[in-house]
C-alpha positions as CSV (number, residue, x, y, z in Angstrom):
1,X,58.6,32.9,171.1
2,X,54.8,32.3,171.8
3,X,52.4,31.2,174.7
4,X,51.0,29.1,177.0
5,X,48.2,28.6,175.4
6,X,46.5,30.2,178.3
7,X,44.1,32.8,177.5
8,X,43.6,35.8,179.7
9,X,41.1,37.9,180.8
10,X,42.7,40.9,179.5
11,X,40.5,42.3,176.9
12,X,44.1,43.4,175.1
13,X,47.5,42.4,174.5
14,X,50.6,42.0,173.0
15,X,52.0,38.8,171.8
16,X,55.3,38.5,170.5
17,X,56.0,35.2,168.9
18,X,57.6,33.7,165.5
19,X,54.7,31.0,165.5
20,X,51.5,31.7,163.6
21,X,48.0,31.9,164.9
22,X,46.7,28.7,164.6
23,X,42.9,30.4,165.1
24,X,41.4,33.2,166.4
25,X,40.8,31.2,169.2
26,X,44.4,30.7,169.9
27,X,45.4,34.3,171.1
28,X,46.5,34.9,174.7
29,X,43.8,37.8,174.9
30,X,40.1,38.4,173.6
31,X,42.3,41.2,171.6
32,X,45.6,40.4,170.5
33,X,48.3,42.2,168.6
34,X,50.8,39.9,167.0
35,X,54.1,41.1,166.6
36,X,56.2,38.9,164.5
37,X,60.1,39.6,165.1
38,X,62.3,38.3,161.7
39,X,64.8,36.4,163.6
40,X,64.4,32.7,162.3
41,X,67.2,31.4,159.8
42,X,66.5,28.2,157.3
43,X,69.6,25.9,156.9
44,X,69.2,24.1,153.6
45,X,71.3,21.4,152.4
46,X,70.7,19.4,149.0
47,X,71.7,17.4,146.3
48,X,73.0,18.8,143.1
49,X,70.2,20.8,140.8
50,X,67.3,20.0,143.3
51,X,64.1,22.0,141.7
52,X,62.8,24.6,143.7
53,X,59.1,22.7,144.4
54,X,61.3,20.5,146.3
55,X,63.1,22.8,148.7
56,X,59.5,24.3,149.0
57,X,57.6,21.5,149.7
58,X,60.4,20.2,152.5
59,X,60.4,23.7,154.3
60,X,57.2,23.9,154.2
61,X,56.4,20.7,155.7
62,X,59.0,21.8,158.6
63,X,57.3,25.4,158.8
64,X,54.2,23.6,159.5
65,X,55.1,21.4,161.9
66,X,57.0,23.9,164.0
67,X,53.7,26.1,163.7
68,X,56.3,28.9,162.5
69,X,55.2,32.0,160.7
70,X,56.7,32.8,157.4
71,X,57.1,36.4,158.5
72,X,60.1,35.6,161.5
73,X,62.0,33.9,158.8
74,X,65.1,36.2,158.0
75,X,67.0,34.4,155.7
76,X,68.5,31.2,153.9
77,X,71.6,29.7,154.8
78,X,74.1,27.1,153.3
79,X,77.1,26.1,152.5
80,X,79.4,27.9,149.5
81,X,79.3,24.5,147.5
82,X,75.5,25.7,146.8
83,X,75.6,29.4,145.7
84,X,74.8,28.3,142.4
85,X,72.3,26.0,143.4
86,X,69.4,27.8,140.9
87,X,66.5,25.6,143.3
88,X,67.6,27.6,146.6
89,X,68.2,31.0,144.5
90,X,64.6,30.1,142.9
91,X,63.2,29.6,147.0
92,X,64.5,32.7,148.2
93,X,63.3,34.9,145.5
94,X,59.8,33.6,145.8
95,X,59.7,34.0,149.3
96,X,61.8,37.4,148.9
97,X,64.6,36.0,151.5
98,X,68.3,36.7,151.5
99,X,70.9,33.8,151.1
100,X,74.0,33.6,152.6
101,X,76.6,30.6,151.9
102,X,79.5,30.1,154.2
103,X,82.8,27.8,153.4
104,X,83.4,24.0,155.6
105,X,85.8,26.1,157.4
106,X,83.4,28.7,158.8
107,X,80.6,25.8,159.2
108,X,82.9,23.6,161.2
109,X,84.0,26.2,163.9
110,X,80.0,27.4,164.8
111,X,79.7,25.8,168.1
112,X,77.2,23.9,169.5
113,X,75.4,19.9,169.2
114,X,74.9,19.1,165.3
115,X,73.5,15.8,163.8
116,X,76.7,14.4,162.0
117,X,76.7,12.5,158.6
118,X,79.9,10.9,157.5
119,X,78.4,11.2,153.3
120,X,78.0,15.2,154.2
121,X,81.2,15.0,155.5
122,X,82.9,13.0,152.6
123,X,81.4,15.6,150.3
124,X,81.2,18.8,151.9
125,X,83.9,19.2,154.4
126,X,81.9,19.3,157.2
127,X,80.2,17.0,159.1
128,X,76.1,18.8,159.0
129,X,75.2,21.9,156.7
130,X,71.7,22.7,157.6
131,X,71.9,23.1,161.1
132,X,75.3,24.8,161.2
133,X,74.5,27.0,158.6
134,X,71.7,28.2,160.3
135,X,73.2,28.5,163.4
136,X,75.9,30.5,161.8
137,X,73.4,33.1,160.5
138,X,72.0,33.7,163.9
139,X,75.8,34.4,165.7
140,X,75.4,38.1,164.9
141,X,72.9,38.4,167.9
142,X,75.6,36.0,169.7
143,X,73.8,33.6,170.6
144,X,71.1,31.4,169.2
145,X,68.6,28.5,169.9
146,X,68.0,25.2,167.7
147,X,64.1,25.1,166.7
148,X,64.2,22.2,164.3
149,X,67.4,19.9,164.0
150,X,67.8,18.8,160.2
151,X,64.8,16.9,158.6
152,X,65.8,14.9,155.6
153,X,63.6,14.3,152.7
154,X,63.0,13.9,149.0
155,X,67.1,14.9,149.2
156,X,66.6,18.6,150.9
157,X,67.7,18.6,154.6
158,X,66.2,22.1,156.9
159,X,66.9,22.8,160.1
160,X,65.6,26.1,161.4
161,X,67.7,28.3,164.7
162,X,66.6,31.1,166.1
163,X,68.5,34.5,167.7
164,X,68.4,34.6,171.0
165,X,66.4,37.8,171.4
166,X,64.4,39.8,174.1
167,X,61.9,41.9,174.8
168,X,61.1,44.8,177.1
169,X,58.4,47.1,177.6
170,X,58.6,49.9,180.4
């Protein structure tokens, strides 16, 4: 899931990573093939009829900051409260990504350390949607690792897991 930032004196190699090439500069080797795997997940919570340019300019903030490539991104994920939510149905499409809602029920039984919020809770059922919804989308590797807990602003919350993936070469 990226590098060192060591560079070696290998004239070529393979780099597997979900974060983007900051510069040519940054590769681990003079020649470098990138290999992006599509195994990050976006939790997105917001308030009612939040416009898409919002939820953009949030994620994208959080994209940046993680140094994450759009191309490991596999999907959207929130809660079923929000399946009509035309922002997030407007994000996805523009950025060609599925979107997969889940009920409290399903949200509240993913495993694992969430940031709580008692007004979530009040209104959704469940105590965080962002970060358990994205953790939820990553279970069908089985297991998963937090990137970015939620980030709150502008009233979109992200959080952004990971499946817990490997690779091999023989």
């Amino acid at each position: 899931n990226g590098f060192s930032g060591e560079v070696s004196s290998a004239a070529l190699g393979i780099c597997v990573t979900v974060h983007r090439a900051v510069s040519r500069e940054g590769n681990p080797f003079q020649e470098t093939l990138r290999l992006i795997p599509s195994c990050i997940y976006l939790g997105i919570g917001c308030r009612r009829d939040t416009p898409c340019e919002l939820i953009e300019k949030k994620v994208s903030q959080v994209m940046d900051a993680c140094q994450l490539d759009w191309r490991a991104v596999a999907g959207v994920a929130s809660i079923d409260l929000k399946k009509d939510e035309v922002g997030l149905q407007q994000f996805c499409r523009n950025h060609n990504l599925s979107f997969t809602v889940y009920t409290a029920e399903e949200l509240k039984a993913v495993e694992g350390e969430f940031t709580p919020s008692r007004f979530v809770g009040s209104v959704t059922g469940v105590d965080n949607v962002c970060e358990r919804a994205a953790a939820q989308s990553c279970m069908k590797a089985g297991h998963y690792r937090m990137i970015q807990k939620k980030t709150a602003g502008d009233g979109v919350t992200v959080a952004i897991a990971m499946e817990d993936r490997s690779v091999e070469f023989e």
